[in-house]
DORO-94616 format. One record per residue (C-alpha): y, x, z; residue in three letters. Coordinates in steps of 0.5 Angstrom, whole numbers, plus 500, padded with zeros to 3 digits. Example, Ala and Ser with C-alpha at 12.3 -4.5 7.8 and 13.67 -1.06 7.14 Angstrom:
<atoms>
491525516ALA498527514SER
</atoms>
This chain:
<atoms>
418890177UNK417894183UNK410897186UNK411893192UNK413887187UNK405888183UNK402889189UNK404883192UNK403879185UNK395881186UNK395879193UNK397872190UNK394872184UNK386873189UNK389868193UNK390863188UNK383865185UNK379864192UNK383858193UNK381855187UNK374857187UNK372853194UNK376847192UNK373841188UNK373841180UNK377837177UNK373831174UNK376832167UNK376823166UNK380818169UNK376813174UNK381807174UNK383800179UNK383793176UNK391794174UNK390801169UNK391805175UNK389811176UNK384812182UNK385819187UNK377822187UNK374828187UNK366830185UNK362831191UNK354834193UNK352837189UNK358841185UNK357843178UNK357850175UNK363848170UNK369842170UNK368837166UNK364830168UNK357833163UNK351833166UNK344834162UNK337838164UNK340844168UNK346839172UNK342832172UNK345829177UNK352828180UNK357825184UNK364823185UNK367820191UNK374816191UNK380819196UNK379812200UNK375806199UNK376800193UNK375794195UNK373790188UNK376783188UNK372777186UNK370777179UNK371784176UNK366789174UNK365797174UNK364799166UNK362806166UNK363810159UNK357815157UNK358819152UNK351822150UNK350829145UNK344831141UNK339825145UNK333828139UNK333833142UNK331831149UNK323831150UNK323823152UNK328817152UNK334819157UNK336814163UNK341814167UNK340812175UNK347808176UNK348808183UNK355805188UNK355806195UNK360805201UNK358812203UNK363818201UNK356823198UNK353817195UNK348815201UNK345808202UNK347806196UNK347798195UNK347798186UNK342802184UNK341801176UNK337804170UNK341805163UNK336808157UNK341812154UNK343809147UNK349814144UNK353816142UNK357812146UNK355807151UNK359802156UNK354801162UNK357795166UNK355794173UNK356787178UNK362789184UNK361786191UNK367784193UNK365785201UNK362792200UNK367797200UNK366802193UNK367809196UNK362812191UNK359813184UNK353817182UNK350818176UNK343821175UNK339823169UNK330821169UNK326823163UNK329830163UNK325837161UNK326843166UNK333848164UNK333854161UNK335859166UNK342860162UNK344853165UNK348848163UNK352850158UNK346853153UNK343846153UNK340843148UNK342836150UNK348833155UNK352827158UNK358826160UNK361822163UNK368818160UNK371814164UNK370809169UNK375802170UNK375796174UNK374791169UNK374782168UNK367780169UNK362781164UNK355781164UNK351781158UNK349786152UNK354787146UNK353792140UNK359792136UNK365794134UNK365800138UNK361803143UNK355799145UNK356794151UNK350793156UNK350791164UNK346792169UNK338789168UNK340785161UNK334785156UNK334786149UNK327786146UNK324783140UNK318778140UNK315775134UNK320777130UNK325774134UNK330777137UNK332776145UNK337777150UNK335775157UNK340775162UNK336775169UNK342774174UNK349771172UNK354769177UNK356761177UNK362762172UNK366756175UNK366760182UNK368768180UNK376766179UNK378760179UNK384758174UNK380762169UNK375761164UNK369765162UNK366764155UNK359765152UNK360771147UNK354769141UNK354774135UNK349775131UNK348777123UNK346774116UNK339771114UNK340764118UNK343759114UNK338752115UNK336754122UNK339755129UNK339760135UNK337757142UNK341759149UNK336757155UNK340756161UNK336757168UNK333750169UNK336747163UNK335744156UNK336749150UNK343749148UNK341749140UNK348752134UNK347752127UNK347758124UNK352760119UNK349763112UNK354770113UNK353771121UNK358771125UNK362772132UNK364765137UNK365764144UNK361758147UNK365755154UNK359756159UNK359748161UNK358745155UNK351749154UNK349748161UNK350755164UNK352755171UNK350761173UNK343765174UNK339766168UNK340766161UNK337767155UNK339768147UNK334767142UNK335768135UNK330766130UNK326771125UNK331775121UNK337774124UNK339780128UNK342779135UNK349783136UNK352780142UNK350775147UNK355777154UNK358772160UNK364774162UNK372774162UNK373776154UNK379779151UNK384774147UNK381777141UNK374774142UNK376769148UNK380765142UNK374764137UNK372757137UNK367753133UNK369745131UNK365743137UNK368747143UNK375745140UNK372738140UNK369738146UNK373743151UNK378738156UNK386740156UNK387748158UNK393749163UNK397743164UNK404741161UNK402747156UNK403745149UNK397746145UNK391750146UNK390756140UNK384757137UNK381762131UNK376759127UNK370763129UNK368762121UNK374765118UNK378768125UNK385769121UNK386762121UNK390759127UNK388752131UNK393749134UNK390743138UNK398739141UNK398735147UNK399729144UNK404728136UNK412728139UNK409735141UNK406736134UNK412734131UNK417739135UNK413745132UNK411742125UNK415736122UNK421739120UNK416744116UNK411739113UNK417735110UNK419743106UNK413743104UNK409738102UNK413731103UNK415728095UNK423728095UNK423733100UNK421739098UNK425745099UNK429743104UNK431744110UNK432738114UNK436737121UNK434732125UNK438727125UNK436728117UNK429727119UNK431721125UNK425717126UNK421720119UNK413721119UNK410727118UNK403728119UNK398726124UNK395733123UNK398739119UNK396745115UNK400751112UNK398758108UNK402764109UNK407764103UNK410757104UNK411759112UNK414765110UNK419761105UNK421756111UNK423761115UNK426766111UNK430761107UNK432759115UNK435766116UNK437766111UNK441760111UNK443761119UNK440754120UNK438752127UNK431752128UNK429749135UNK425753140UNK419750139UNK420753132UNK422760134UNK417761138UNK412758133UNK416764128UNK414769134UNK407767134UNK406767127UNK409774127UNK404777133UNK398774130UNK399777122UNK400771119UNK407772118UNK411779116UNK417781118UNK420788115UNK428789116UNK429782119UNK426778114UNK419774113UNK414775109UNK406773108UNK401775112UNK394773112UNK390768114UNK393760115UNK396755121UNK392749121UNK393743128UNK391737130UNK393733136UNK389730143UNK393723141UNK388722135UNK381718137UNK376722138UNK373720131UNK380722127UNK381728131UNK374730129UNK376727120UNK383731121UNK379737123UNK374737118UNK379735113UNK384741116UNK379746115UNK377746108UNK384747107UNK384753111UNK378755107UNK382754100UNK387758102UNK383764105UNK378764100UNK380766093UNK374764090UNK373757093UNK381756091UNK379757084UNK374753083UNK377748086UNK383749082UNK379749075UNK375743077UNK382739078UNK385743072UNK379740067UNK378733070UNK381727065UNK387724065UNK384717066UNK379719072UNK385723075UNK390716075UNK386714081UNK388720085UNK395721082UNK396714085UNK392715092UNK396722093UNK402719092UNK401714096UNK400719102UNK407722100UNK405729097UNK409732091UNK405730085UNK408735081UNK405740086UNK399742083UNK396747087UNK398742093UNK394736088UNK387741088UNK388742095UNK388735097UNK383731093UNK378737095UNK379736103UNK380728102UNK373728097UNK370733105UNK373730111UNK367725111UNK361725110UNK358723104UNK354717105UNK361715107UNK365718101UNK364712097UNK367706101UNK372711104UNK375711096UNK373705093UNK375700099UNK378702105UNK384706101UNK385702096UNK386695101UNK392700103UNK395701098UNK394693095UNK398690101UNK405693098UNK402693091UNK399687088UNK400688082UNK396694081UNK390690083UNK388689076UNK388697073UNK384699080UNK378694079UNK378696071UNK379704074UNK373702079UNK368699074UNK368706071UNK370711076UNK367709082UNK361712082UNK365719081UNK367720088UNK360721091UNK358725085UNK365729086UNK363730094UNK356732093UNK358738089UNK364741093UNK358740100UNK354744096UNK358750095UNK362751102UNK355748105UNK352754100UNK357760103UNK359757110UNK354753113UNK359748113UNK358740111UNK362734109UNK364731115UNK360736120UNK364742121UNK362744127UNK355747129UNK354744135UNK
</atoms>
């Protein structure tokens, strides 16, 4: 290179350095809009001696400014992402002062809000006001210590700022999985043992979007079998869940609680810690947990949708399909239930002018392998499944119940159980208890053995009754494994005051009006027997009731 040539790259290069020293440091963290989209900002006063987004006792306080004014729609928040270093260290509790304002060096903010910082990571979510314009955000940290002359670099403790998004509403308190979550003014505290979570101020959730619901997020631990937590609207009654033995995550509709906005509060009763208590617009891994009674109660979803899908909040790998009315059920399902589980049909695939006018179920439930067999066994054969079909296939797939590897259709986990909105109220509520516990002998391995163990040890002449009454219903009598299930969720499906009539009375004066003859075998049977079907149903309660809170005839908490 030339003389002339090294001298004008020097006077280049102190150009780019002056340059980059007057301009505004890179933020070094993504400040995102409702969609995912990156916003343009910069830091502003007072600037900081390094990149970055860190603050601590030498830079305790920072601002950033967008390149131009957001404008928030209704029913969105501002999560802020802190990631917090070495907090011990610090002489006291570190807070961060949140404050938005419409101003560009953070002036005249209209939110202020504290954070007492947690770490290592927390999430602080604060309210947006859709008629103020968001121009800026500042963070300043209180309960600091003077910095060592060495600055910012040298400090025993930092903070740094992650990311900041604009995200669904939510307003709440959530400890897990992953970093802590918590909104402007919520309380967690311990009273008498007991923990609370006040919400001081929710928005009515039936106004922030409408054509979008807002759930209830409810998470607590282990420690509660027998007792139950309340949820305290403003102005209204408590709301009171059973609690399950293990604890467990479940998603409450905001109306059948009482909540309508305003103040809301959790109480958990002594021992059981809380984990989550959040209003907002959920994610569909949590939006979907249901408890019994949510499904139960909860009104159609989008109109002329097929059904509405849940995941049982006691065991989440288990799908709920809640069909619009039986043809609808039936298009997704009858062909299955006959491969399955229908005596004569097992193992076929039947076209529809096969199943012509054929009664399936009223409701139906399917574990993993037998759906993976049915459909592989449809690949494979080229057979013509119907579109409600594939599309079940799809979602069965998405969801981790079924695999697919090089094309073909495996087992996954968990398992596919469905009731219909044709059903009366009171059969809606037996299909689905009765549904429910097969999904607990598939899923629940130690259940499924005991089961099995109990119908392998009964005796050839108390088990004539059931081989009769099973048979009967249409199930392959020479299916074991089915037999168990079934006589466990039919012994479930009420409650056990009703157990003894449901088999003594009603089923038999079914089966006696097209077999009369059996008429004499069956009183005989009953004189001994009678008494086994209470006895039999108080023991399978006990166990699941044991292990899961859930009781003969009552599966919902609420």
């Amino acid at each position: 290179m030339s003389l002339p040539s090294l001298r004008l790259a020097a006077i280049l290069a102190g150009l780019l350095f002056v340059s980059s020293c007057s301009s505004p440091l890179p933020p070094g963290f993504p400040w995102k809009d409702a969609s995912g989209k990156g916003l343009a900002f910069s830091e502003v006063l007072p600037r900081s001696k390094a990149a970055g987004s860190r603050l601590g006792p030498a830079m305790p306080s920072r601002t950033w400014a967008l390149a131009e004014a957001h404008q928030a729609r209704p029913g969105f928040s501002l999560a802020l992402r802190l990631k917090a270093g070495n907090l011990a260290s610090a002489s006291r509790p570190v807070e961060a002062q949140v404050s938005l304002s419409s101003s560009k060096d953070g002036s005249a903010p209209f939110l202020s809000a504290p954070h007492r910082l947690k770490g290592p990571e927390d999430i602080f979510i604060l309210p947006l006001d859709p008629n103020r314009p968001l121009r800026s955000l500042t963070v300043s940290l209180t309960g600091t210590t003077p910095a060592s002359p060495s600055g910012l670099e040298e400090d025993a403790w930092a903070v740094e700022v992650l990311g900041i998004e604009e995200i669904p509403a939510w307003t709440g308190f959530q400890l897990g999985p992953g970093p802590l979550r918590i909104s402007a003014g919520v309380s967690v505290f311990r009273a008498s043992g007991e923990d609370h979570v006040l919400i001081p101020d929710s928005p009515d959730p039936a106004g922030l979007n409408p054509g979008k619901a807002q759930g209830l997020l409810v998470s607590y631990g282990p420690g509660g079998a027998g007792r139950s937590l309340q949820i305290i609207p403003q102005g209204g009654k408590p709301f009171l869940v059973k609690l399950r033995p293990a604890g467990l995550t479940t998603v409450i509709p905001p109306a059948i609680c009482g909540v309508t906005g305003g103040r809301i509060e959790l109480i958990l009763p002594k021992g059981v810690e809380v984990r989550a208590f959040a209003l907002g617009y959920l994610p569909e891994e949590e939006s979907e947990l249901a408890d019994f009674g949510r499904i139960l109660r909860s009104p159609p979803g989008q109109p002329g949708r097929d059904y509405d899908l849940y995941r049982w909040d006691l065991m989440p790998s288990i799908l709920i399909f809640d069909f619009r009315d039986y043809a609808v059920q039936d298009l997704y399902l009858r062909r299955l239930a006959f491969f399955v589980e229908k005596a004569g049909y097992k193992g076929r695939l039947m076209t529809d002018e096969e199943l012509g006018s054929l009664h399936s179920w009223n409701a139906h439930d399917y574990r993993p392998e037998d759906l993976a067999a049915f459909f592989e066994l449809a690949r494979t054969k080229g057979f013509p499944l119907n579109k409600e079909e594939l599309a079940l296939r799809s979602l069965l797939v998405e969801r981790g119940v079924l695999r697919q590897k090089d094309q073909a259709y495996g087992p996954g986990s968990g398992a596919l159980i469905s009731i219909s909105r044709e059903s009366a109220p009171y059969l809606r509520t037996m299909f689905l208890t009765h549904e429910s516990t097969h999904g607990i002998f598939f899923a629940d391995s130690e259940y499924r053995d005991y089961i099995r163990g109990i119908w392998a040890a009964m005796g050839k002449e108390e088990k004539w009754y059931w081989l009769l009454f099973l048979g009967w219903k249409e199930y392959d009598t020479s299916n074991s494994y089915l037999l168990a299930n079934e006589y466990q969720a039919y012994l479930l499906q009420q409650v056990l005051p009703l157990v003894t009539d449901y088999f003594t009375k009603i089923q038999p004066s079914h089966i006696l009006e097209n077999h009369k003859e059996l008429q004499p075998k069956l009183d005989a049977w009953m004189e001994t027997w009678k008494d086994s079907f209470a006895t039999r149903a108080a023991a399978l309660d006990a166990w699941v009731s044991a292990k899961y809170g859930f009781q003969a005839g009552k599966g919902a908490s609420y």
